[in-house]
RODO-2510 file (C-alpha; in nm, 4 decimals, decimal comma):
residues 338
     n   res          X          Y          Z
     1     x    -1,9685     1,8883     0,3545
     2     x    -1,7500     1,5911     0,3776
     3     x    -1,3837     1,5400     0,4611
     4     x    -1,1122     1,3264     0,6271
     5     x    -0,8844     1,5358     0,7987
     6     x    -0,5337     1,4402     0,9942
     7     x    -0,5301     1,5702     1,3034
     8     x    -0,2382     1,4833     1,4156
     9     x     0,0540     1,1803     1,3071
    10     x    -0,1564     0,8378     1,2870
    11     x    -0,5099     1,0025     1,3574
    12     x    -0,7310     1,0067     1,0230
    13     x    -1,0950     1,1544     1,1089
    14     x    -1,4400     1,1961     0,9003
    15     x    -1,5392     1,5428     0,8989
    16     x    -1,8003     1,7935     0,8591
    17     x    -1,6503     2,1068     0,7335
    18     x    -1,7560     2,4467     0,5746
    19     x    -1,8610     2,4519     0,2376
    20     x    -1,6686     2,6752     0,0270
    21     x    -1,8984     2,9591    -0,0537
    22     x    -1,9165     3,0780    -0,4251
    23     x    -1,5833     3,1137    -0,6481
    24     x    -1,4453     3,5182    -0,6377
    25     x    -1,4154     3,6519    -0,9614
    26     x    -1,0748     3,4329    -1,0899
    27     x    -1,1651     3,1413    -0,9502
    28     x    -1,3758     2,7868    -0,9631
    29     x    -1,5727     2,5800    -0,7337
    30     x    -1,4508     2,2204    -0,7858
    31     x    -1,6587     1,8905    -0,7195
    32     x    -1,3680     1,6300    -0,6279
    33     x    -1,4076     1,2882    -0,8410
    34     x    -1,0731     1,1043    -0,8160
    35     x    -0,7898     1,1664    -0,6136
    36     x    -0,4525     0,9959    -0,5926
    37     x    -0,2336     0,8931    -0,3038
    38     x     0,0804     1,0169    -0,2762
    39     x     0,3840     0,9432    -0,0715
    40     x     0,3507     1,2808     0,0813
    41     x     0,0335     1,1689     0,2083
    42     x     0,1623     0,8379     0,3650
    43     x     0,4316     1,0299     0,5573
    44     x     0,2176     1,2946     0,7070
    45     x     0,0096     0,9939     0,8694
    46     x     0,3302     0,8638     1,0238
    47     x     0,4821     1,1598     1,1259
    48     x     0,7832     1,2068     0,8860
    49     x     0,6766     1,4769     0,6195
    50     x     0,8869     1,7873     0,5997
    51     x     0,7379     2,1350     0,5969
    52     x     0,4062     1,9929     0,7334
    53     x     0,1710     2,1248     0,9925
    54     x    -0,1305     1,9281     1,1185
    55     x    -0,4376     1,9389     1,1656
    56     x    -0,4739     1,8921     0,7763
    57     x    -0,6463     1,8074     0,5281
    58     x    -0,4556     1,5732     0,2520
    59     x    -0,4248     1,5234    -0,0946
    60     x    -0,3155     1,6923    -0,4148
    61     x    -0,3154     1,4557    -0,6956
    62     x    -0,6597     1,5883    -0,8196
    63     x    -0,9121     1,5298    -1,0828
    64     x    -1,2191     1,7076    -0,9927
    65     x    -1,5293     1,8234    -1,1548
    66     x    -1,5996     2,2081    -1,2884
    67     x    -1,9163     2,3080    -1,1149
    68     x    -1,9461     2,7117    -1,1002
    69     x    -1,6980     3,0014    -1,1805
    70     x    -1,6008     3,3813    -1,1437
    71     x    -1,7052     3,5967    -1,4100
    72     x    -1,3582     3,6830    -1,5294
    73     x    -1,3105     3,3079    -1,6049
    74     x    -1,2748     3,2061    -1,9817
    75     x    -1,1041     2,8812    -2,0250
    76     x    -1,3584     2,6596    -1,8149
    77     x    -1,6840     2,5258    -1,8722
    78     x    -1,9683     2,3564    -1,6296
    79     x    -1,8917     1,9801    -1,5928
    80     x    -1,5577     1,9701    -1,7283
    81     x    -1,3099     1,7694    -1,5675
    82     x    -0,9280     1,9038    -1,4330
    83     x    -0,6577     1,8271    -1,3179
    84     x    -0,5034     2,0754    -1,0560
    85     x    -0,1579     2,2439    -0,9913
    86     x    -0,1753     2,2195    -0,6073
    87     x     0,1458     2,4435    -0,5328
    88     x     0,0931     2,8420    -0,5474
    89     x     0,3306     3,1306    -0,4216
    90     x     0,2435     3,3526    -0,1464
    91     x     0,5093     3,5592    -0,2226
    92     x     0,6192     3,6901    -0,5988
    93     x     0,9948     3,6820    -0,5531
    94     x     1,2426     3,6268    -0,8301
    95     x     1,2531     3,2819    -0,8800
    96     x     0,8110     3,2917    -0,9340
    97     x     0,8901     3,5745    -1,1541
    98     x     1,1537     3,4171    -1,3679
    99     x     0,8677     3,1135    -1,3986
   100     x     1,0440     2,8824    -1,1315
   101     x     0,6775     2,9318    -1,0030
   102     x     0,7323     2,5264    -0,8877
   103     x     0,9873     2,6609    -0,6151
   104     x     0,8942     2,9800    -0,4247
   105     x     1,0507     3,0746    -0,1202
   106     x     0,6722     3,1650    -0,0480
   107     x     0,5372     2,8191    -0,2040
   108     x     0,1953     2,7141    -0,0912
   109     x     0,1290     2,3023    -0,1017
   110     x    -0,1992     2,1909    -0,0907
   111     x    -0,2372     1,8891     0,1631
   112     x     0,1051     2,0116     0,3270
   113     x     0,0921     2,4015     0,4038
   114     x    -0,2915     2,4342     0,3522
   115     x    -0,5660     2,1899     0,3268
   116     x    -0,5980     1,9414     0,0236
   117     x    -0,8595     1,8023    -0,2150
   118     x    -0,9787     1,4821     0,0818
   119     x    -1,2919     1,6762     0,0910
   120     x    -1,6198     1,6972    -0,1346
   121     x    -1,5597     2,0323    -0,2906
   122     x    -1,2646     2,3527    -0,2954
   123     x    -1,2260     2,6512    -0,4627
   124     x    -0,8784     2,7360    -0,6735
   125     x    -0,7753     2,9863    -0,8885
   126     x    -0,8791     2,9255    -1,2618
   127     x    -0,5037     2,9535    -1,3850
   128     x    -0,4100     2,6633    -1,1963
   129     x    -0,6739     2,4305    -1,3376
   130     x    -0,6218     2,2659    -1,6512
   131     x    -0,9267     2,0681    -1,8561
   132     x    -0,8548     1,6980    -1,9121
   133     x    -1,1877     1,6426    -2,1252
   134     x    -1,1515     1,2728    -2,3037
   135     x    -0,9535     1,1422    -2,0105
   136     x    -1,1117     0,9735    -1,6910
   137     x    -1,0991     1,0687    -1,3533
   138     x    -0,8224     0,8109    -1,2846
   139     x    -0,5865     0,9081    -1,5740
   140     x    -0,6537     1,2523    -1,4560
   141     x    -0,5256     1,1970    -1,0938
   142     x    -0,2229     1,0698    -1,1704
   143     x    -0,1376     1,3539    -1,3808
   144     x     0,0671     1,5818    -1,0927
   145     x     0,2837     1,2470    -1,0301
   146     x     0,3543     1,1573    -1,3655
   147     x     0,4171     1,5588    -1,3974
   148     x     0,6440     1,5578    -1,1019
   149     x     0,8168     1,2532    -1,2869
   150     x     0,8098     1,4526    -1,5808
   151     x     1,0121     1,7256    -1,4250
   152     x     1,2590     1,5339    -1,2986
   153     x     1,3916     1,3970    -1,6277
   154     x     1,4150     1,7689    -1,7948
   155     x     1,6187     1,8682    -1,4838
   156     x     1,8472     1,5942    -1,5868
   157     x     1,8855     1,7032    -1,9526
   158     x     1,8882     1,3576    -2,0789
   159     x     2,0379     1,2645    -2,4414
   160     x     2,0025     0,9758    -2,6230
   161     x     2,2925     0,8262    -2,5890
   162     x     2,3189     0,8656    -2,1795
   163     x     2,2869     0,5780    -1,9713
   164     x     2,0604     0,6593    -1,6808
   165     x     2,0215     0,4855    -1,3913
   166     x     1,7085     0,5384    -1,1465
   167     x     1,7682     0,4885    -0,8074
   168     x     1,4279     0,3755    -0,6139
   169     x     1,1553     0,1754    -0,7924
   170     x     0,8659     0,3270    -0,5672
   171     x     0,5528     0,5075    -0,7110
   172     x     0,8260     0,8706    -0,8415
   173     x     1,0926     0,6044    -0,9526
   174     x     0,8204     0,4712    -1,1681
   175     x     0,6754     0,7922    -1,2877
   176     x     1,0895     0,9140    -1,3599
   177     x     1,1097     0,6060    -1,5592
   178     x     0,7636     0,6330    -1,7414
   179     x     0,8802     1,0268    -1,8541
   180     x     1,2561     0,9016    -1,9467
   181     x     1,2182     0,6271    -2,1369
   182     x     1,0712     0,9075    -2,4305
   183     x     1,4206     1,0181    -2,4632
   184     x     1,5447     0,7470    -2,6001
   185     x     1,8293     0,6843    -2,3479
   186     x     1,9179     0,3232    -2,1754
   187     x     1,7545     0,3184    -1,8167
   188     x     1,8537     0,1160    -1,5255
   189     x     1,6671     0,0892    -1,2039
   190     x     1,7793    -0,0328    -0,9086
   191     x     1,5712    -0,1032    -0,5776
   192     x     1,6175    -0,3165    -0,2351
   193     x     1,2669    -0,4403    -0,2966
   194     x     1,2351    -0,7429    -0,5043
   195     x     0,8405    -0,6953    -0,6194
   196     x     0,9081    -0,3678    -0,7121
   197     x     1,1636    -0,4658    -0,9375
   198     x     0,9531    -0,7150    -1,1050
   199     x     0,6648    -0,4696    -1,1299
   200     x     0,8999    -0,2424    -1,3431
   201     x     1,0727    -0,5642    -1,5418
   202     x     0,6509    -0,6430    -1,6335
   203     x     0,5682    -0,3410    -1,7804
   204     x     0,8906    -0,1482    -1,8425
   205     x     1,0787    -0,4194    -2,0625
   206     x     1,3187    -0,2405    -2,1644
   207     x     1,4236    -0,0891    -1,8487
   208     x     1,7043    -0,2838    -1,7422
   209     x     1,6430    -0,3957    -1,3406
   210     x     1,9284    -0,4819    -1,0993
   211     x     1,9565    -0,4509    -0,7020
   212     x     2,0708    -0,1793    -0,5251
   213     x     2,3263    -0,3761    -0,3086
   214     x     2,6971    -0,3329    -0,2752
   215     x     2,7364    -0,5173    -0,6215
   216     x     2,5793    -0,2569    -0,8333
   217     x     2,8573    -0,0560    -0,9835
   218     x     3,0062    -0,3500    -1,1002
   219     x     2,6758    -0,5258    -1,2137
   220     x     2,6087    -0,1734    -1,4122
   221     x     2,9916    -0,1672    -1,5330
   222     x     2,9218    -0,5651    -1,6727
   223     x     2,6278    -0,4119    -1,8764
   224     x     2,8165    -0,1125    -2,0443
   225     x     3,2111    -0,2553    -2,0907
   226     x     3,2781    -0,0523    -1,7498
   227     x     3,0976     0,2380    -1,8255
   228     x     2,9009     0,4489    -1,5829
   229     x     2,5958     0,6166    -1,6130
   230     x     2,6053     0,9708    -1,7233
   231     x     2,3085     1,1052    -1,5014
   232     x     2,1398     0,9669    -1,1802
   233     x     1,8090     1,0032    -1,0470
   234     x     1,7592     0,9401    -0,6450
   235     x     1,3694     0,8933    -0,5968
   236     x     1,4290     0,7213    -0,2681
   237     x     1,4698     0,9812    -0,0191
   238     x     1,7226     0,8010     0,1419
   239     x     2,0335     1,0083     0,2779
   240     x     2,2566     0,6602     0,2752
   241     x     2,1515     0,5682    -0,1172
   242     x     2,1608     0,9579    -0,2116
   243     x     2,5669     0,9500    -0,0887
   244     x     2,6144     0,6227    -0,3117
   245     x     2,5117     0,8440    -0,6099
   246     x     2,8321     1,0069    -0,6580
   247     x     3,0089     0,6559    -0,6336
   248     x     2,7527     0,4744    -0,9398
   249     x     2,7972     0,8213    -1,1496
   250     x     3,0074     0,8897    -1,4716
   251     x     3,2860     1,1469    -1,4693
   252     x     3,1671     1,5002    -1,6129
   253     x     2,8116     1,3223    -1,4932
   254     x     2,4397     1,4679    -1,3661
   255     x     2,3079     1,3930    -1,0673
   256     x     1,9245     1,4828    -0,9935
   257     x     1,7682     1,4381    -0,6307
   258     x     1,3797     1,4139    -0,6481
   259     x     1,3318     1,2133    -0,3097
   260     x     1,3967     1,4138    -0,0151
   261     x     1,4676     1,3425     0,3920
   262     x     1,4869     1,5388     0,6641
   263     x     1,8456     1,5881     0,7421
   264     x     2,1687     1,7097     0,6342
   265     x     2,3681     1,5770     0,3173
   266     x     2,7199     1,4591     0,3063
   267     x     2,9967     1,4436     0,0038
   268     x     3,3540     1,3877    -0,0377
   269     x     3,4411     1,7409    -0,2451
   270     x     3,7714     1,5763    -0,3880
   271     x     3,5053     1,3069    -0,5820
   272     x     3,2836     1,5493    -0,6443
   273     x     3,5481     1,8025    -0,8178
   274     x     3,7369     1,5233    -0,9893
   275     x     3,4148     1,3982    -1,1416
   276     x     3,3005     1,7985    -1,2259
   277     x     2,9418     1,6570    -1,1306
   278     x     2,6285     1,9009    -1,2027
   279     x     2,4409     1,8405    -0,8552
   280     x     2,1028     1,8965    -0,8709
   281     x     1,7196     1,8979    -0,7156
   282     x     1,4027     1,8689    -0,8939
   283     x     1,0778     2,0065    -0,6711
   284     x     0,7486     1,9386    -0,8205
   285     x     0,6949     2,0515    -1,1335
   286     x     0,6011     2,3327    -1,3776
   287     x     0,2785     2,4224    -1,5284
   288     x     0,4581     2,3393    -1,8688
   289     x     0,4557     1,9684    -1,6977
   290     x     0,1016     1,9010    -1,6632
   291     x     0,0014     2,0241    -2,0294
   292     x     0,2532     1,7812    -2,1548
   293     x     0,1267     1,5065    -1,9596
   294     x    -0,1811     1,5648    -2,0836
   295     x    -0,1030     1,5590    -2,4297
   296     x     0,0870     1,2368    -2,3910
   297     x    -0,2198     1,0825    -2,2156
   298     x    -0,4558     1,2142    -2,5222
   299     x    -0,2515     1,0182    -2,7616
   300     x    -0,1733     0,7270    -2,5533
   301     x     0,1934     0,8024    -2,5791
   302     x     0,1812     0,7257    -2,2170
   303     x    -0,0497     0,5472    -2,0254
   304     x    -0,1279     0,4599    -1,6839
   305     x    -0,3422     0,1409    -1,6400
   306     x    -0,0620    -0,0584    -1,4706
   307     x     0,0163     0,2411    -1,2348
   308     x    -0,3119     0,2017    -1,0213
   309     x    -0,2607    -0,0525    -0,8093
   310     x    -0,5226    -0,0298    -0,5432
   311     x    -0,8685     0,1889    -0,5148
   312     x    -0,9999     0,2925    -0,2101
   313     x    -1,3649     0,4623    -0,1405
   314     x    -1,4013     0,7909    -0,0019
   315     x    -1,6570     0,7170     0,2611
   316     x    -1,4532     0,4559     0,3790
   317     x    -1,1009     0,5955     0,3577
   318     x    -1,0162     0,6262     0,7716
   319     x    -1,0339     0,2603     0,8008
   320     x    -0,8980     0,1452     0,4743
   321     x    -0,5663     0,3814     0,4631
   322     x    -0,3836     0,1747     0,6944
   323     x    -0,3598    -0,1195     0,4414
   324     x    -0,0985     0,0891     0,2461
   325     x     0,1476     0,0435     0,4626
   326     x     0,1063    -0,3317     0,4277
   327     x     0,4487    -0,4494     0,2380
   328     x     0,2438    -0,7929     0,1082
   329     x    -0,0199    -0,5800    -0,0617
   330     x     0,2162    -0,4169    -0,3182
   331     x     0,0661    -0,1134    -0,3773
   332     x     0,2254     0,1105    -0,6456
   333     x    -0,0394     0,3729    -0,6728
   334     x    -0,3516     0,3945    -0,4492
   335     x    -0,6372     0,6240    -0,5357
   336     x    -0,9510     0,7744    -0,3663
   337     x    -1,2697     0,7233    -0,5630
   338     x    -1,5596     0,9815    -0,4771
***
């Protein structure tokens, strides 16, 4: 069957690979339909994603058809569509068992630590595949980023009367601020990039937009008498604009770092204890996530139309990737159409 597999940084390939036999007893043979991009993805081709081995094969923001199953499957019918949970734990150690099943020390990421959904069908276990019947293939691929968005804002506890400031307007920023704005709070986002700021000022208007320059405390302090935002959200991955954080936050404050880099992590501790700030991560996201999502996306509570910037075709995908990385095209979200 088909596939485009990276081989190594910068080398995207078409494929012939195995097919994947018939589904074992609690699992599901899935045809592939729609498949988002993700900045994961973008990173492996140039080199710079964490925990990654190559040769590999990408992709984990799935909607894919039903097409057989194991005979101790229930919950699944033929020709119903899915979304996926592409993380799974090799290990069952106390945080899977506690149902922090999102952060493993023996976590398994499709399209990082084994091969992805860039392929015609795969086979996953049946409790990690959840029926999105009534939604469309696109809707239903950019369920695990809206998810991971999703996760992110109920790490940060967020009340209605906090003042929240995203940090990084790119595809997560935008998924952080599509999840947050349902709690009612005041959102700020701040970026270096101009169009991505007026993407979020078209369709988020009442997300407040400033940049993320050296006059951003004050700009935020102009908009709130001086006050500071009570939690912070980093979706930039950026060790420089991660520091900043504890400088933009609120005392008695929540941070919440969804982007991540490869390196180490610096803070002044006298700040950080003065301010008593709850520091915190947010890594993927629970199956809890992606049934909400769902249910959103059912009653249009949230929607996704604007999201999908750019569609790409499967059987052309090694020579249309590159123009992601193109800063005039814009993209937001790119999918993968099968």
């Amino acid at each position: 069957m088909k596939a485009v597999v990276l081989n190594e940084p910068g080398f995207l390939t078409n494929a012939n690979v195995p097919s994947p036999g018939e589904p074992q007893a609690n699992e599901v043979l899935l045809k592939v339909k729609c498949l988002g991009i993700c900045g994961t993805d973008l990173h492996a081709y140039k080199g710079r994603q964490p925990f990654f081995t190559y040769p590999r094969i990408l992709g984990h923001e799935i909607a894919a058809e039903v097409i057989s199953f194991g005979d101790r499957v229930t919950n699944l019918k033929k020709g119903d569509l899915c979304t996926v949970l592409p993380y799974r734990n090799t290990i069952i150690d106390q945080a899977v068992r506690t149902g922090k099943v999102n952060c493993g020390s023996g976590l398994s990421y499709m399209g990082v630590h084994e091969d992805g959904a860039m392929q015609e069908y795969f086979i996953r276990d049946a409790k990690d595949v959840f029926v999105t019947n009534g939604l469309s293939p696109e809707q239903t691929a950019m369920i695990e980023p809206l998810a991971i968005g999703s996760h992110a804002i109920e790490r940060a506890n967020i009340k209605p009367d906090d003042i929240v400031l995203v940090v990084g307007a790119g595809p997560i920023g935008i998924t952080v601020i599509t999840m947050g704005i349902l709690k009612g709070a005041s959102f700020i986002v701040a970026d270096t990039n101009e169009n991505r700021l007026n993407f979020v000022k078209d369709n988020y208007p009442g997300v407040t937009t400033l940049v993320a320059d050296e006059h951003l405390i004050n700009a935020i302090g102009n908009l709130y008498n001086g006050n500071k935002p009570t939690v912070v959200i980093d979706a930039t991955g950026n060790s420089n604009s991660m520091q900043k954080c504890f400088d933009y936050l609120a005392h008695g404050g929540t941070i919440v770092y969804v982007g991540l880099f490869i390196g180490n992590l610096e803070f002044f501790d006298p700040l950080f204890h003065a301010k008593e700030i709850t520091l915190k991560s947010s890594r993927n996201a629970l199956p809890e996530d992606f049934k909400k999502i769902i249910r959103l996306m059912r009653s249009v509570h949230v929607t996704i139309g604007h999201l999908v910037t750019h569609r790409l075709q499967f059987d052309s995908l090694t020579e249309s990737f590159l123009q992601l990385y193109n800063p005039d095209a814009n993209v937001i979200k790119a999918v993968v159409e099968f």
